[in-house]
C-alpha positions in Angstrom: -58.8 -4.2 -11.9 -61.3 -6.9 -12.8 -59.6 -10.7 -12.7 -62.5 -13.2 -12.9 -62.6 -15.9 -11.1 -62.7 -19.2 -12.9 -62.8 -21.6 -10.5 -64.6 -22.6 -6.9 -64.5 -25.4 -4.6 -66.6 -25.1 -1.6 -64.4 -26.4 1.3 -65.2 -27.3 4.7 -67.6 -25.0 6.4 -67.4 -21.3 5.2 -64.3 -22.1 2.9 -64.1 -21.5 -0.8 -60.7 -22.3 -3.1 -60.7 -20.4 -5.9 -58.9 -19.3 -8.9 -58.7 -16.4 -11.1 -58.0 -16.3 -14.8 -54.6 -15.1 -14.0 -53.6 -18.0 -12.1 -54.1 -16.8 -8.4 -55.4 -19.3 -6.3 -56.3 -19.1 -2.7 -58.8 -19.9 -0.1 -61.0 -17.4 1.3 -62.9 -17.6 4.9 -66.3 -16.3 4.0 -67.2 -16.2 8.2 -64.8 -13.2 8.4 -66.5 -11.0 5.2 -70.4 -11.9 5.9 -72.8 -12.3 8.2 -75.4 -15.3 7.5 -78.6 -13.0 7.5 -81.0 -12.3 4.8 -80.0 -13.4 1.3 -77.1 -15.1 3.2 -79.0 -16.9 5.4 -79.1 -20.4 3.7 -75.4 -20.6 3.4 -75.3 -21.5 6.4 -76.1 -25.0 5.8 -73.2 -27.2 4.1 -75.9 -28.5 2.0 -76.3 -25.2 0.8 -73.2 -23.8 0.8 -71.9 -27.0 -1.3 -74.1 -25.6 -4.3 -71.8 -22.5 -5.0 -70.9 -22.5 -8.9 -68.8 -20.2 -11.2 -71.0 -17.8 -13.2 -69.0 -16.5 -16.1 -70.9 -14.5 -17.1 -70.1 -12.4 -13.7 -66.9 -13.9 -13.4 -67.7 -14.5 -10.2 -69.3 -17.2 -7.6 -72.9 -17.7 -6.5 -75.3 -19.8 -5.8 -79.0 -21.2 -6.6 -80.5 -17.9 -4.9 -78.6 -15.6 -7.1 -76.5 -14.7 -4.8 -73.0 -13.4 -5.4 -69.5 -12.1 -4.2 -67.4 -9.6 -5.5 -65.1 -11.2 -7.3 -62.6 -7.0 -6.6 -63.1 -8.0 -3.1 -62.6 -11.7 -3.2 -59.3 -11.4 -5.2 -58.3 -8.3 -3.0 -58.5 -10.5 0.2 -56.4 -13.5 -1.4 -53.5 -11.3 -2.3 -53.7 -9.3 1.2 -53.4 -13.1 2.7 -50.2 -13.9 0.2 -48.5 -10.6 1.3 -49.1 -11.5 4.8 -47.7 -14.7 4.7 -44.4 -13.0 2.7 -44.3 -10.2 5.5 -44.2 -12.6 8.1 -42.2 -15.2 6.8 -39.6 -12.0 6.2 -39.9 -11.0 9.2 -39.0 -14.8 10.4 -35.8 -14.5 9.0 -35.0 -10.6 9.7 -36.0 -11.5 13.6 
């Protein structure tokens, strides 16, 4: 299951929105997949982070330093998100 993503907009610190070519949007926390070491370092900095761009030729995000996400994982995460909303929003009415 490959669904590129074409779409980002960096949000406040650590956020991205994106969207894949199947019309799933969703924002994704990138403090709770990485830590900021190494080639993740300079994302740190909102300056930085700001820079992130579509490459579609990946179908996936990165920035200046040629760094990039898997866009498996990235999609993977939004819908896990959307099912837990649904689950507890279920379980809402259920309890």
């Amino acid at each position: 299951m490959l669904v590129d993503i074409v779409y980002v907009k960096p949000r406040k610190k650590s956020l991205l929105y994106l969207k894949f070519e199947n019309g799933i949007t969703g924002v994704i926390n990138l403090e709770k997949m990485i830590t900021y070491e190494g080639v993740f370092e300079p994302l740190k900095e909102w300056n930085y982070f700001k820079l992130v761009r579509v490459n579609q030729e990946l179908g996936t995000v990165c920035w200046p330093n040629k760094v990039d996400l898997d866009p498996v994982v990235l999609y993977k995460e939004i819908l896990n998100k959307k099912e837990q909303k649904v689950l507890r929003q279920v379980q809402g009415v259920v309890g």
